[in-house]
C-alpha positions as CSV (number, residue, x, y, z in Angstrom):
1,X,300.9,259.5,60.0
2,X,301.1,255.7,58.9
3,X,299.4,254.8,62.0
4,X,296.6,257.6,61.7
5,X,296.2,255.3,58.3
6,X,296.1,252.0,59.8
7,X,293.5,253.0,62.0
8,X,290.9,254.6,59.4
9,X,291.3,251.1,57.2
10,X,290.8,248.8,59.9
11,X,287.7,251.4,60.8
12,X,286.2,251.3,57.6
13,X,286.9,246.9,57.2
14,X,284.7,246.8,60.4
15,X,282.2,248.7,58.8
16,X,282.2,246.3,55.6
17,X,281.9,243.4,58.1
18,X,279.0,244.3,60.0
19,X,277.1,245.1,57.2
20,X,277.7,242.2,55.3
21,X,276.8,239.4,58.7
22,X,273.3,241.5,58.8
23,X,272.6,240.7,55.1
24,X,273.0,237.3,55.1
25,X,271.0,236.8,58.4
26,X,268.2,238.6,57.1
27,X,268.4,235.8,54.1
28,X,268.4,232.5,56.6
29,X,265.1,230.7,56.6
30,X,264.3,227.9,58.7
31,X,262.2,225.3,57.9
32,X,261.0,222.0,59.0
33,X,261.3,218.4,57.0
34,X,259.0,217.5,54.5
35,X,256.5,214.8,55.9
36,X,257.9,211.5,54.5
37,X,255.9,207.8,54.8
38,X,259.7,205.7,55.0
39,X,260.6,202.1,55.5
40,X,264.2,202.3,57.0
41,X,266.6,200.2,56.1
42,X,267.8,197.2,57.9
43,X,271.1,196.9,59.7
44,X,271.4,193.2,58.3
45,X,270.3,192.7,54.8
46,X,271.1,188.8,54.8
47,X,268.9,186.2,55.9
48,X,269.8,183.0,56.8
49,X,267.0,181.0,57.9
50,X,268.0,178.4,61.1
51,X,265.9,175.6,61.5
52,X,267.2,174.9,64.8
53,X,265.9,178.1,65.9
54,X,262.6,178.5,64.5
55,X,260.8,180.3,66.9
56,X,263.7,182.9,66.7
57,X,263.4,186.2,65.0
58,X,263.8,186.2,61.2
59,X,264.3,190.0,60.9
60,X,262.1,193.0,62.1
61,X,261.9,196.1,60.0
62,X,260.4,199.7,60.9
63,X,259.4,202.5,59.3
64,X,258.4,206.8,59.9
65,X,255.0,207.9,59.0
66,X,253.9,211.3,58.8
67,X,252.0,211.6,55.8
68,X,249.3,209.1,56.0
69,X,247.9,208.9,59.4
70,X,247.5,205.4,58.9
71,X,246.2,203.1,62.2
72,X,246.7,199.9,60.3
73,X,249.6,198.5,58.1
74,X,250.2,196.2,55.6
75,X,253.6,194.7,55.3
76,X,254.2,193.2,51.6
77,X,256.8,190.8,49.9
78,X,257.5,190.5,46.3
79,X,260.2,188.6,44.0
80,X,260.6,191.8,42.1
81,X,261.0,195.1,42.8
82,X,257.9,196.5,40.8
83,X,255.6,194.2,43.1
84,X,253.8,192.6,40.1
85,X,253.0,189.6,42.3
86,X,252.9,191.0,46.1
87,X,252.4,188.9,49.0
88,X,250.9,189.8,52.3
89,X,253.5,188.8,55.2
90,X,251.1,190.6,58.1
91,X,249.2,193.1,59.4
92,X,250.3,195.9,62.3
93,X,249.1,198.7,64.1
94,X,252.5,199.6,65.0
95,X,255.4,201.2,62.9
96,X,257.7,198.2,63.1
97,X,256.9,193.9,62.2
98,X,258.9,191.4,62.7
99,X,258.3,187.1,61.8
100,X,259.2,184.3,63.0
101,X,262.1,181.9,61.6
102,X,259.3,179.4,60.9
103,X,256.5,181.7,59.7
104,X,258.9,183.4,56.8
105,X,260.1,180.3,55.9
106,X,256.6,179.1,55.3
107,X,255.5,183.0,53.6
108,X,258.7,182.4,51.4
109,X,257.8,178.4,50.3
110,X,254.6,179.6,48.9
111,X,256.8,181.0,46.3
112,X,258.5,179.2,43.2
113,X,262.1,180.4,45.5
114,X,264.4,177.3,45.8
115,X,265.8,176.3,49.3
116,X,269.4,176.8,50.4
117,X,270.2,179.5,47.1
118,X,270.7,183.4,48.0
119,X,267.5,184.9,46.4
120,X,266.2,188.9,46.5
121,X,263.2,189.3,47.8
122,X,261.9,192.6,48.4
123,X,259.4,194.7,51.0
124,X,257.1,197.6,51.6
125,X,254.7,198.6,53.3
126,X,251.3,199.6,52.2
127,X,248.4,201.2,53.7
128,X,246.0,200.8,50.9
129,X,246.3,204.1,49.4
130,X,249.7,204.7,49.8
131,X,252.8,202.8,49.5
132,X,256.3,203.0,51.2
133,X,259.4,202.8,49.6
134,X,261.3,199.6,48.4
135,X,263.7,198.0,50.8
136,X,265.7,194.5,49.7
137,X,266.5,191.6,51.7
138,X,268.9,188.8,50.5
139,X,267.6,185.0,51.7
140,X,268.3,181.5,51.5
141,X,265.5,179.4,53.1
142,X,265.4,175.7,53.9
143,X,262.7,173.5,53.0
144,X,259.6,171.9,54.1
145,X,258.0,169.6,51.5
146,X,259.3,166.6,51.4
147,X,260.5,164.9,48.0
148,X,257.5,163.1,46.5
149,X,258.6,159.4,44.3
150,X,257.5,159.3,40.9
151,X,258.6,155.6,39.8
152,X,257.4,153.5,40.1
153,X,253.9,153.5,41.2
154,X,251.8,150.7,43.4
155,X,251.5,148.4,40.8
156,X,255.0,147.4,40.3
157,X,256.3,143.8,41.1
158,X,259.4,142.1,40.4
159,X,261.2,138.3,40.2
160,X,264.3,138.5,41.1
161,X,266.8,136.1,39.2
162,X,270.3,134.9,40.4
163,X,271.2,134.5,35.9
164,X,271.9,138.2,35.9
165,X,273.0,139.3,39.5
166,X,274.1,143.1,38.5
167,X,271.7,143.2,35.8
168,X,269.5,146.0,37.7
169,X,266.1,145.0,39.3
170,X,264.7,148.2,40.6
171,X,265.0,151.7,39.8
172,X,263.5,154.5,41.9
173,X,263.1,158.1,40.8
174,X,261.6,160.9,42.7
175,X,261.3,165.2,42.8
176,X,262.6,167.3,45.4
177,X,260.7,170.6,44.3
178,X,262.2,172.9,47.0
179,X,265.7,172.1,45.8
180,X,267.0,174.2,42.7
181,X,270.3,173.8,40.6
182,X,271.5,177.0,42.4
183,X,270.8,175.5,45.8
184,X,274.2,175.6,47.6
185,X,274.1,172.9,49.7
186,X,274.8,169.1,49.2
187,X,271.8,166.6,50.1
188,X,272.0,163.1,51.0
189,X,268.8,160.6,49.5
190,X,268.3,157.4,51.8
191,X,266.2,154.7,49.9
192,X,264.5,153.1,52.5
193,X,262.4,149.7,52.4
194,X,260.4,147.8,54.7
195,X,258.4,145.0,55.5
196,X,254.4,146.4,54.4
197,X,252.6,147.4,57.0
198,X,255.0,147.7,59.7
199,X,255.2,151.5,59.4
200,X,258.8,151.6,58.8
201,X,259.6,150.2,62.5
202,X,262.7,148.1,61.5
203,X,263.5,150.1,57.9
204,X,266.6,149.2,55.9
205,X,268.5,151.4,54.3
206,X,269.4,150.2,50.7
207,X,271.8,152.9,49.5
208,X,272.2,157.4,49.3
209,X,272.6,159.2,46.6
210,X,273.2,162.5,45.6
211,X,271.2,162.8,42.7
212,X,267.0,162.2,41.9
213,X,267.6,158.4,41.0
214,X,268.6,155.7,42.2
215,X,269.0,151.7,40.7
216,X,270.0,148.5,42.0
217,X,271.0,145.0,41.0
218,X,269.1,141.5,41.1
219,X,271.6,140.1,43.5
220,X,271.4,143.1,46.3
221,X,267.9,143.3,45.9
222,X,267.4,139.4,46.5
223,X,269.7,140.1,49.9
224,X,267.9,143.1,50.8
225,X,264.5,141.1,50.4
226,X,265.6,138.3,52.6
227,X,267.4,140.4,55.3
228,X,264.0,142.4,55.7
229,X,261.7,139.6,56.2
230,X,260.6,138.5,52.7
231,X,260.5,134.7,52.1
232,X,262.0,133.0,49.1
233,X,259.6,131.9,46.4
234,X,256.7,134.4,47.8
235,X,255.9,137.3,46.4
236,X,256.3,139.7,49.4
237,X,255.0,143.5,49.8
238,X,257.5,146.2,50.8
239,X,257.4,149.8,51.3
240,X,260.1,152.4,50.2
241,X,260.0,155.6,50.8
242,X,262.9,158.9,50.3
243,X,264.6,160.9,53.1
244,X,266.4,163.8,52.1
245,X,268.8,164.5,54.3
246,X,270.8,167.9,54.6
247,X,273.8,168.2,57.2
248,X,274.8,171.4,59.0
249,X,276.4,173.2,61.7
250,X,273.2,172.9,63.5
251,X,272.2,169.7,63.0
252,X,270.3,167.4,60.5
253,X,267.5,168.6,58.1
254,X,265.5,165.9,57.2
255,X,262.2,165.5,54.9
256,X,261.0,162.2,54.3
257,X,258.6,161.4,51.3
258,X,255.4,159.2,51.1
259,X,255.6,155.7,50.4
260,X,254.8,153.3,47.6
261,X,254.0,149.5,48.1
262,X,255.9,147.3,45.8
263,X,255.8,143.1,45.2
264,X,259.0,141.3,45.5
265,X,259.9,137.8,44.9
266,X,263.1,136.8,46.2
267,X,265.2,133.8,44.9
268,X,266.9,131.1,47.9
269,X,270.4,132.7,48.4
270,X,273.4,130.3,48.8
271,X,274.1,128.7,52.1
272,X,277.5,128.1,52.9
273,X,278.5,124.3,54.3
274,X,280.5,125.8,57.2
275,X,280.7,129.1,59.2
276,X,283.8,130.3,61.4
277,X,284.5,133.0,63.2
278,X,288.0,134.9,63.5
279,X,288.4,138.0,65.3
280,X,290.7,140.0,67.6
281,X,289.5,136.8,70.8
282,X,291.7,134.0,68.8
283,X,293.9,137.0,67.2
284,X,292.6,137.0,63.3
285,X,293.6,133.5,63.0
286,X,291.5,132.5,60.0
287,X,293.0,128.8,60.5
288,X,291.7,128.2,63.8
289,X,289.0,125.3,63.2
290,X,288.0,125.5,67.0
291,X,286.0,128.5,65.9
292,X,283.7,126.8,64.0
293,X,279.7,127.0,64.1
294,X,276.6,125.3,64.9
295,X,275.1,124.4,61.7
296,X,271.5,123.7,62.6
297,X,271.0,122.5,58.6
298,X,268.2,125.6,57.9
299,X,270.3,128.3,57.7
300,X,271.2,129.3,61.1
301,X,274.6,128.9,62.5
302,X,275.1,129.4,66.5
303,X,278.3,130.1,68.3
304,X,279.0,130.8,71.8
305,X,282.0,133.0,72.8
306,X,283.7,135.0,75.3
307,X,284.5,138.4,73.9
308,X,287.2,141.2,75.7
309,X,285.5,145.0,75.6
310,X,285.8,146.5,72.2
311,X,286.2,143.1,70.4
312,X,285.6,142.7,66.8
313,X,285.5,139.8,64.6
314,X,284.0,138.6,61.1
315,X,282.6,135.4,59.5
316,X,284.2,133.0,57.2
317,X,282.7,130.0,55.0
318,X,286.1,128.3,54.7
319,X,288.6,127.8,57.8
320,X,292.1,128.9,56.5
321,X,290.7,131.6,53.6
322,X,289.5,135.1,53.7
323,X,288.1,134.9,50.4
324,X,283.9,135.4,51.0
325,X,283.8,136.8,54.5
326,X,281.4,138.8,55.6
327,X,280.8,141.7,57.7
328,X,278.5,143.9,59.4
329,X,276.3,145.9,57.0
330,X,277.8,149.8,57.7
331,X,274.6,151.3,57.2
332,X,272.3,148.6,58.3
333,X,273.1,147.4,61.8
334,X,272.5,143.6,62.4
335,X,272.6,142.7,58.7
336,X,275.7,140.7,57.1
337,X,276.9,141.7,53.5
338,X,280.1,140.5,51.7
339,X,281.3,143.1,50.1
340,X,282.1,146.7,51.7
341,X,281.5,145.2,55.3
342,X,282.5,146.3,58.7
343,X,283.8,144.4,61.4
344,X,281.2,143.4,63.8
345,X,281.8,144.9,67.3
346,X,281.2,144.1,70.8
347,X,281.4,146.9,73.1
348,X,280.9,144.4,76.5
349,X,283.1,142.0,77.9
350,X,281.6,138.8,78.3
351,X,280.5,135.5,77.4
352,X,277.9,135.7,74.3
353,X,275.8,133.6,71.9
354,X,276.2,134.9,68.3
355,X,273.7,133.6,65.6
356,X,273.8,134.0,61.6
357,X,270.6,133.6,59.9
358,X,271.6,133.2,56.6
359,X,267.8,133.0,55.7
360,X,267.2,136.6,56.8
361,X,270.8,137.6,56.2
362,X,271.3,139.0,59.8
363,X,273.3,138.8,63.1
364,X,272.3,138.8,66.5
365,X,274.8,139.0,69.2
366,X,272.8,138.2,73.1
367,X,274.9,138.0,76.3
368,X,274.5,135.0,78.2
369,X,276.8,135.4,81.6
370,X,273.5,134.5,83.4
371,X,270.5,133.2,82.8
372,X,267.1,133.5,85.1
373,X,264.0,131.2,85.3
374,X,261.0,133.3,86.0
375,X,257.2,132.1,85.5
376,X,254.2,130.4,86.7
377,X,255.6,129.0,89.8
378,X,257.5,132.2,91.1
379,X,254.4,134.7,90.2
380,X,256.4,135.8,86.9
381,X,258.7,137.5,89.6
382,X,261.4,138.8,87.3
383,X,263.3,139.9,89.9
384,X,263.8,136.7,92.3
385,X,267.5,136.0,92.1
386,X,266.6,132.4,94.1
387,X,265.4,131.8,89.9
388,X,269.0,131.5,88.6
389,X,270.7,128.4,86.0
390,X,273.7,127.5,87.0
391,X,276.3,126.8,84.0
392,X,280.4,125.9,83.9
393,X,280.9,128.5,81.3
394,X,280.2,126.2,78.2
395,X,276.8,127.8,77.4
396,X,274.7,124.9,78.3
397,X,272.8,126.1,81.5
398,X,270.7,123.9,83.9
399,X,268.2,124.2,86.5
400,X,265.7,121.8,89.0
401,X,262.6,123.1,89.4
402,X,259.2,121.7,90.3
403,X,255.7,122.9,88.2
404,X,252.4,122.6,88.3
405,X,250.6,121.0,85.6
406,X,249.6,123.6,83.0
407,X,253.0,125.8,84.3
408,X,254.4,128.5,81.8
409,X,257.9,129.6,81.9
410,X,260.4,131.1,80.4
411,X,264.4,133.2,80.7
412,X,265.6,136.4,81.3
413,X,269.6,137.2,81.0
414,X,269.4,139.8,83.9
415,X,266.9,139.5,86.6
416,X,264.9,142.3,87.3
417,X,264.3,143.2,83.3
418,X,262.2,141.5,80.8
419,X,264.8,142.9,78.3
420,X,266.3,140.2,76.2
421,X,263.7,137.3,77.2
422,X,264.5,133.9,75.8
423,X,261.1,131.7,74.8
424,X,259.8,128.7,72.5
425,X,260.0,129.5,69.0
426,X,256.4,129.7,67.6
427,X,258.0,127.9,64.3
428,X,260.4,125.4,65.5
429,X,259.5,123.0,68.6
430,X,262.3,122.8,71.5
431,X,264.1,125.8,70.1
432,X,264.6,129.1,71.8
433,X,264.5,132.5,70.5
434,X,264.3,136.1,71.6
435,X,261.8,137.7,69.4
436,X,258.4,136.9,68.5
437,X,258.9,133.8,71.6
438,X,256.0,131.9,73.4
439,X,256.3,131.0,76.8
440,X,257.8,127.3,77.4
441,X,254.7,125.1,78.8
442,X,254.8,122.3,81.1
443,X,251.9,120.0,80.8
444,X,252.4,117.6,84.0
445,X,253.3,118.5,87.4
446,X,256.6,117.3,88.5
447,X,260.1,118.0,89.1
448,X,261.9,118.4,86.2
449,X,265.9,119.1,84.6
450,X,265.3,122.3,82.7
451,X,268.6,123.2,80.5
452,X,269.0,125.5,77.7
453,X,272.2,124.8,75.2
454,X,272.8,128.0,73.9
455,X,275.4,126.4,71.4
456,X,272.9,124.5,69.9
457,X,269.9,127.1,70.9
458,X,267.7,123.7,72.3
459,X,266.4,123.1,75.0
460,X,265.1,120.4,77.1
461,X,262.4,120.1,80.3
462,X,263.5,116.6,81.6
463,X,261.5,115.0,84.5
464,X,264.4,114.6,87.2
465,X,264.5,111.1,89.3
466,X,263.3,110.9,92.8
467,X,265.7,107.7,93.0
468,X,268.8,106.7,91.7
469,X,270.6,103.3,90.8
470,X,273.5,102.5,89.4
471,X,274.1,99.8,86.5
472,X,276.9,98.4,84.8
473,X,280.4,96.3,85.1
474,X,280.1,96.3,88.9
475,X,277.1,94.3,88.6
476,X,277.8,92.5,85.5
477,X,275.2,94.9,83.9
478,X,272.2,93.5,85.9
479,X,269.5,96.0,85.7
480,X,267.2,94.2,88.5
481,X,270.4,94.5,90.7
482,X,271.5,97.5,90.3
483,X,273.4,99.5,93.0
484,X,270.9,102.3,95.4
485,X,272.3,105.8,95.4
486,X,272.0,107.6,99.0
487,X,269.5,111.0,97.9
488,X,271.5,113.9,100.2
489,X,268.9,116.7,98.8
490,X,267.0,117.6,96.0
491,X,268.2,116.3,92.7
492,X,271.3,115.4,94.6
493,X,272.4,111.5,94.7
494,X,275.9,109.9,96.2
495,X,277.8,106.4,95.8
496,X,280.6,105.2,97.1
497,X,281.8,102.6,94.9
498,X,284.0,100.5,94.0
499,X,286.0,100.5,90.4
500,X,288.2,98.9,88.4
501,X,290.3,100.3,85.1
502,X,287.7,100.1,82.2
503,X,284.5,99.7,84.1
504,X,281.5,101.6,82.4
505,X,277.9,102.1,83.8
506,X,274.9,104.9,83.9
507,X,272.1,105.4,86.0
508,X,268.8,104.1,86.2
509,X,265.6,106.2,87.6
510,X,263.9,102.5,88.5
511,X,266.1,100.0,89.6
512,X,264.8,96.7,87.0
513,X,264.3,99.2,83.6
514,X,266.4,100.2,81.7
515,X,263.3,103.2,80.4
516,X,264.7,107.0,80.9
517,X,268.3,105.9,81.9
518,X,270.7,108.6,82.0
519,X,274.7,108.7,81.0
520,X,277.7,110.8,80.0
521,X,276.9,113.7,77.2
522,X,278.6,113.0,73.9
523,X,279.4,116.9,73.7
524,X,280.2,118.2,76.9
525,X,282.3,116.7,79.7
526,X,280.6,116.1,83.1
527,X,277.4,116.2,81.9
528,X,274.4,114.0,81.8
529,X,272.1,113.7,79.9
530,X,268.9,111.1,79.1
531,X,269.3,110.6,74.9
532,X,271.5,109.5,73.2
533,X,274.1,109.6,76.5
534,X,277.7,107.5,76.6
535,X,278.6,105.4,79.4
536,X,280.3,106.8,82.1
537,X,284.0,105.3,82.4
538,X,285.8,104.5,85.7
539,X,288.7,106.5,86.3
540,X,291.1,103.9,87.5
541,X,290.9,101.1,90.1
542,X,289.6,102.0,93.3
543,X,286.6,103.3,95.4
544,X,285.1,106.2,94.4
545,X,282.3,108.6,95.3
546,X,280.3,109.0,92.7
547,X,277.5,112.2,92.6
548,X,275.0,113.3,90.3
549,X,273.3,116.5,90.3
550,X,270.4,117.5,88.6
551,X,270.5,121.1,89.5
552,X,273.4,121.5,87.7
553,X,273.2,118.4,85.6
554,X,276.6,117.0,86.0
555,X,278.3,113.9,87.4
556,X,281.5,113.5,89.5
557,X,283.7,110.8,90.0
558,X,286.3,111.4,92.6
């Protein structure tokens, strides 16, 4: 009986189910969506414009449209969501845009957005009569218009006094419109000045700042004058111009303003008496007087020196004291400053000529392990090796060679290159230097001594005997009987002679004259020379061979 029951109730719940699964499928409708004109969403909503990569994507949005039918689209920018102001970015024919790093980051700087600050900028797109929806990016551009000096103008000039050396001389302001307090990036501002007219090709940096200003002192000016090629008492013209400067991970940002032309006077700064050097070659002694300079009376002090790899030294006015020295400027390589100075370095092993111009306030360090002739009479070969000086390793280096009248010359450290070329100076006669140099003329043909004293930076073009006589106590100083050297080759003479303790005598070029007789160099040992020459002093009694050589421009007595 029970089950009978069971049966009819799970009979008639069967019954209830069926009918209720047909009523609710007779209520289903299907439908399709409604047509929508949508701009999707971007996966990335930050921005962060490279400059390294400008040609890279910046972003590239896309968007469904099946309401408008729409072949052409405009894609719009705004600073606010209600698009009170919008800005074009582009025009497409196709449901998706994309730009370029370098074309949004020009779109966005025609807007009053600052560079390097997180700013909203929103998007749609439009087709004229209808408009998508909203869509928000988040971007921090970087920018392109350099900062722009607004003190002071062309017409400025200054003296510059040594009765208030700190009081300050200049002060330069500028803007920097693309930068905003909320930027989040630190800039560095070089102030850069320069000789006028030279476009910047040897600039000097005269200090960085953080900030929109920038001031400095009589006394740095004066230095900064001097070391870029302005002359004492002159008014001189100089350019200065801003570079802003932002660091990142992928690399330096830099924007560099226009320049202004300014007048500036500098004041004679102090010459010291002495220089020395002291470095890691006579380990930091400062006491070591051997290290003392050329002081050619105008400013410029010359040193030769043989420097280890990696080498470093500094200048001092006063042997024995480290009070003054000076240093290589850190941000302006080549230029000496006292205070806040680095070491000056030599990364090359070798044997060197180092010269302080204290009327420029530089350095210039020039290897000298060789030197090369090369001119006129080798077809300005620079690459004939038969064209070398020979030197002992004192810095004075010597060659005999024979010109033409009207022959041009002049030196090159390494042959085969022109770099580093040694010439006249245009300013001072007999004087070499490496930049701005003439070529060394010889106005008679002849043979002649050339030698170059790089401790002294002279040199001299001496016509070299074709004979050779000695004078002196072996001939009671009888110049019409003086003794015949035997010529072995060119500008090569031999004696065999006999001495005695204390004898002295030189050499004449015409035996009965005493005109253009040569003797022993005052400065360097073995060497002869025709001006203001020593006698040459017997070593002892007995019979010795005597040789000169004007190839090398020495003397031997043996």
């Amino acid at each position: 009986m029970n089950l009978y029951i069971k049966n009819i109730s799970f009979l008639l719940l069967s019954l209830v189910f069926v009918f209720t699964a047909c009523e609710t499928e007779e209520s289903i409708q299907i439908t399709s969506p409604d047509p929508a004109f949508v701009l999707q969403q971007p996966g990335i909503s930050n921005v962060f414009l490279n400059f390294a990569l400008p040609e890279n994507p910046a972003f590239t949005i896309s968007w469904n449209d099946m309401v408008t039918g729409s072949a052409s689209y405009n894609v719009e920018m705004s600073m606010d969501a209600d698009f009170t102001g919008p800005i074009l970015l582009g025009t497409t024919e196709n449901n998706s845009f994309s730009m370029s790093v370098n074309q949004f980051n020009e779109a966005l700087s025609s807007t009053s957005i600052k560079s390097y600050a997180s700013t909203g900028v929103y998007m749609r797109i439009n087709t004229g009569s209808v408009t998508s929806n909203v869509i928000l990016f988040q971007v921090s551009k970087f920018p392109v218009t350099a900062p722009s000096i607004t003190s002071p103008d062309n017409t400025f000039s200054a003296i510059l006094s040594d009765a208030d050396p700190t009081a300050t001389a200049l002060t330069v302001t500028w803007d920097d419109a693309e930068i905003g307090e909320n930027s989040n990036i630190t800039l560095d501002y070089e102030v850069q000045m320069a000789l006028a007219e030279t476009d910047f090709a040897a600039s000097t940096t005269i200090g960085t700042t953080n900030s929109t200003t920038f001031e400095i002192g009589h006394e740095a000016l004066n230095d900064l004058v001097l070391s870029s090629g302005g002359k004492a008492d002159v008014a001189t013209n100089f350019d200065f111009r801003i570079k802003a400067i932002v660091k990142t991970t992928s690399g330096d940002l830099s924007r560099t303003s226009s320049m202004i032309t300014i007048a500036l006077t500098a004041y004679k700064g102090a010459i010291p008496d002495n220089l020395f050097m002291v470095g890691a070659h006579n380990s930091w002694n400062n006491a070591d007087a051997s290290q003392q300079f050329y002081n050619d009376g105008n400013g410029v002090f010359v040193k030769v020196q043989t420097f280890s790899a990696n080498d470093e030294f500094k200048l001092l006015p006063t042997s024995g004291s480290w009070t003054g020295d000076y240093g290589e400027d850190p941000v302006n390589a080549g230029k000496i400053v006292q205070e806040d100075e680095s070491n000056i370095k030599v990364a090359t092993a070798g044997r060197y000529v180092v010269i302080v111009n204290f009327n420029t306030l530089s350095f210039k360090l020039a290897k000298i392990d060789n030197l090369y002739m090369v001119g006129a009479h080798n077809s300005w070969n620079n690459a004939d090796a038969t064209q070398k000086f020979n030197t002992s390793g004192n810095g004075v280096f010597t060659r005999l060679q024979t010109f033409s009248a009207g022959d041009e010359f002049k030196m090159i450290p390494t042959t085969g290159f022109w770099d580093g070329d040694w010439g006249e100076s245009k300013t001072t006669p007999n004087i070499v230097e490496q930049d701005d140099e003439q070529n060394i003329k010889v106005a008679t043909a002849g043979t002649y001594m050339v030698t170059v004293d790089f401790n002294t930076l002279a040199y001299t073009v001496v016509e070299a005997p074709q004979n050779l006589f000695l004078v002196g106590s072996p001939n009671s100083w009888n110049n019409a009987t003086a003794i015949a050297f035997t010529k072995v080759s060119e500008g090569v003479f031999e004696l065999n002679q006999a001495l005695a303790t204390g004898d002295e005598f030189k050499f004449l070029p015409v035996q009965g004259s005493w005109d253009n007789d040569w003797g022993a160099s005052k400065k360097y040992s073995g060497m002869i020379v025709r001006d203001d020459e020593n006698n040459v002093k017997a070593p002892g009694t007995g019979t010795y061979k005597i040789t000169v050589d004007y190839n090398k421009g020495t003397y031997t007595v043996n």
